[in-house]
N, C-alpha and C positions, 0 to 999 in steps of 0.2 A: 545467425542473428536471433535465432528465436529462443526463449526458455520455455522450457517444460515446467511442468507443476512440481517437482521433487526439487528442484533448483531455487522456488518459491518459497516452499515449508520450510530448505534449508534455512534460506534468507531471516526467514520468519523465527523461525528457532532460534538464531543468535540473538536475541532479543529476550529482554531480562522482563519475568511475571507477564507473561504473554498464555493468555485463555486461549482454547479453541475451541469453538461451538459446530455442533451439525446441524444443517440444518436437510428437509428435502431432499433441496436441489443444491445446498452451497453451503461452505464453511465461512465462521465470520471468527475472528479476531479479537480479541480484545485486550487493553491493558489498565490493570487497575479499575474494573468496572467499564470501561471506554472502549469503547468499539472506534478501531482506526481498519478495518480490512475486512475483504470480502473474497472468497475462492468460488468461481464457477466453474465446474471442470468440463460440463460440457458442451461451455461456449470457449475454453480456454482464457477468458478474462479474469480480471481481479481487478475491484474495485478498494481506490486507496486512498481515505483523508487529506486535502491537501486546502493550502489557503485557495481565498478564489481566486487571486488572482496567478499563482501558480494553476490553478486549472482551468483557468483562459488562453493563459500562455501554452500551455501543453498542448490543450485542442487545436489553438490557432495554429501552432508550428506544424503538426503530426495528426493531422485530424481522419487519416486514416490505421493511428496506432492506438489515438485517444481519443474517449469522448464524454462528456460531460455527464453526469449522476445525475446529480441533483445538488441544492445547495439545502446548509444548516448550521443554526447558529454560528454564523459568521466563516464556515466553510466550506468549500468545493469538492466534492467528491469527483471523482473523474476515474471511469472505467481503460483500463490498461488490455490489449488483447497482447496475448506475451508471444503469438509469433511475429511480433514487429517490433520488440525490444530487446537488447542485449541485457546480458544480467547484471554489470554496472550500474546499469539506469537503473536498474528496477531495486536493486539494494538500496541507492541513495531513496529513490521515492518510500521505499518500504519505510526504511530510516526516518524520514521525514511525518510519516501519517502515524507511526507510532509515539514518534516527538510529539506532535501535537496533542498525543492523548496522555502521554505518560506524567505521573508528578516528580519535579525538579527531583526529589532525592533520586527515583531510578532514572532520571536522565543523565546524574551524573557518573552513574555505576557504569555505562556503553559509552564504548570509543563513539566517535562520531564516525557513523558507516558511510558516509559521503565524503571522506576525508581519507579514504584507502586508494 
């Protein structure tokens, strides 16, 4: 059940003008200036933009796979430990926190990853 961090980047790599920043201790994400993603390798988490109320719902269902960031401008950040996610999930969430950041013209250049 669990992904690895090479299964992530993959993820992450399908994804059209996608930055990647070093930082420290973690890589962040970004598209089109917009940060949607965070890599901590050695907590094995990853933290991924989501609305809030998707990261209410995530917590509440799974609240020992997920737990909540912090909240901004109108969204949920919510930390993902990926030994308790299959890599389904974590594509469609990936999908989803890059959506949020990316502008219409590159949202319509990517299939929709949560639709595979």
């Amino acid at each position: 059940m669990a992904v690895d961090s090479d299964e992530f980047f993959e993820v992450v790599g399908g994804l059209v003008d996608v930055t990647r920043a070093e930082g420290e201790q973690y890589s962040s994400f970004s598209v089109s200036g917009k940060r949607f993603g965070y890599h901590w390798p050695r907590t094995r988490t990853v933290g991924l933009k989501q609305t809030v109320s998707e990261q209410l719902a995530l917590v509440a269902e799974r609240p020992d796979v997920f737990e909540p960031q912090f909240t901004s401008g109108g969204f949920g950040w919510v930390v993902v430990h990926l030994d308790g996610i299959e890599v389904d999930e974590l594509t469609e969430l990936v999908f989803e926190a890059w959506r949020l950041s990316a502008p219409e013209s590159l949202i319509a250049e990517v299939p929709d990853l949560a639709q595979r």
